[in-house]
Steps between C-alpha positions, in 0.01 A plus 500: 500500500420811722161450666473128425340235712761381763504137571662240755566139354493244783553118382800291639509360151699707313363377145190602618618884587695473183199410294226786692780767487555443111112523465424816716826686367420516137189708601619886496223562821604237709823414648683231711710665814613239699530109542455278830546131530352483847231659757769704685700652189141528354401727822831730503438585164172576516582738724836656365346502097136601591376299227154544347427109484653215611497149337505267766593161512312289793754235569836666591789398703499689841220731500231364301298724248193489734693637787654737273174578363358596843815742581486671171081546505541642830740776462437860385467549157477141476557370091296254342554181511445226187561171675696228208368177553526149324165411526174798548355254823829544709442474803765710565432740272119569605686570850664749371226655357293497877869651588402794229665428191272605206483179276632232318817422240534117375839530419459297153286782395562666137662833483208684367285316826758657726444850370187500529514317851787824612291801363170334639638489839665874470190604413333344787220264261417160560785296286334136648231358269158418697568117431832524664324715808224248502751212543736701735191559733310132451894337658585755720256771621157305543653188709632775780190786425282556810123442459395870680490757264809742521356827746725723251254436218280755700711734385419507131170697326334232286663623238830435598388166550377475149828646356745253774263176381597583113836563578544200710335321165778620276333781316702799425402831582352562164323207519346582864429865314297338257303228691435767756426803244743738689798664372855305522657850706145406754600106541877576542385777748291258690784220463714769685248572776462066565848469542533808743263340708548179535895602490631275197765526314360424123245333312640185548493520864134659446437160329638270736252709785206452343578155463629485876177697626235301323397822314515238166559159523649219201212386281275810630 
């Protein structure tokens, strides 16, 4: 389909790229343009198809996805990236989310889930739940965080803080509209202005920094 969502499948199991490409072709706006079963073939054809999004498998022969993730994230134009995992706490897989990948995609995950999971992350939203943030950051981002505040939160008007602590809390940007009594164009304007300044890539990234920077902490 002309104007369709372009996307890169990158597993080295091929019933796993069988399975995602059967589920993300039957959907007229979405469409799969490409298949790697390592890091290297993953990174050629990210650059030679210029896909949209790319479904990345962590654990690849050769170049693993978190390398692969890194190359991809910092090129121009740089796609999306969903990583597929076998289990939401992968190590691996929250690397490649540091690395800039955009979220998560257990790979026993429904059909429907990974439609919803692909058009979240086009859109740029927040396709974790807060229980699977809150876990993420409890194993991985509290043991390492530093106990001085982060100087860039300086750089936000208390409001911004307000919106970046509700986003980091899983509330969508109607929700943060409503607790906040401001209009959802005014939150995702303020959303844009937090990520310009503290230069991140999405929400989830915005999530993981105000985890990282003490602006919220788990059980706060």
């Amino acid at each position: 389909m002309s104007g369709a969502y372009r996307i890169l499948l990158c597993d080295d199991q091929e019933l796993i790229r069988m399975g995602l490409r059967m589920v993300i072709d039957s959907q007229p706006d979405l469409t799969v343009v490409g298949e790697a079963a390592d890091g290297h073939t993953a990174l050629e054809l990210g650059s030679e198809l210029r896909p949209d999004l790319v479904l990345m498998d962590v654990r690849m022969p050769g170049v693993d996805g978190l390398t692969a993730t890194r190359k991809l994230c910092a090129g121009p134009d740089a796609p999306k990236v969903l990583v597929v995992t076998t289990f939401d706490l992968d190590e691996y897989a929250y690397g490649a989310l540091r690395a800039g990948a955009s979220g998560f995609l257990v790979k026993d995950a429904l059909g429907e889930e990974i439609l919803v999971t692909v058009r979240a992350v086009l859109r740029g939203d927040v396709m974790m739940g807060p229980s699977v943030i809150r876990r993420l950051v409890e194993r991985f981002v509290l043991p390492a965080a530093s106990t001085a505040p982060d100087e860039r939160l300086d750089l936000l008007t208390g409001r911004e803080r307000e919106v970046l602590t509700l986003v980091a809390r899983g509330l969508s940007n109607q929700e943060i509209a409503a607790r906040l009594f401001l209009g959802e164009t005014t939150v995702k304007t303020h959303l844009g202005r937090i990520l310009g300044k503290l230069e991140l890539r999405d929400r989830v990234h915005a999530v993981i920094f105000a985890y990282e920077s003490g602006l919220i902490r788990v059980g706060g």
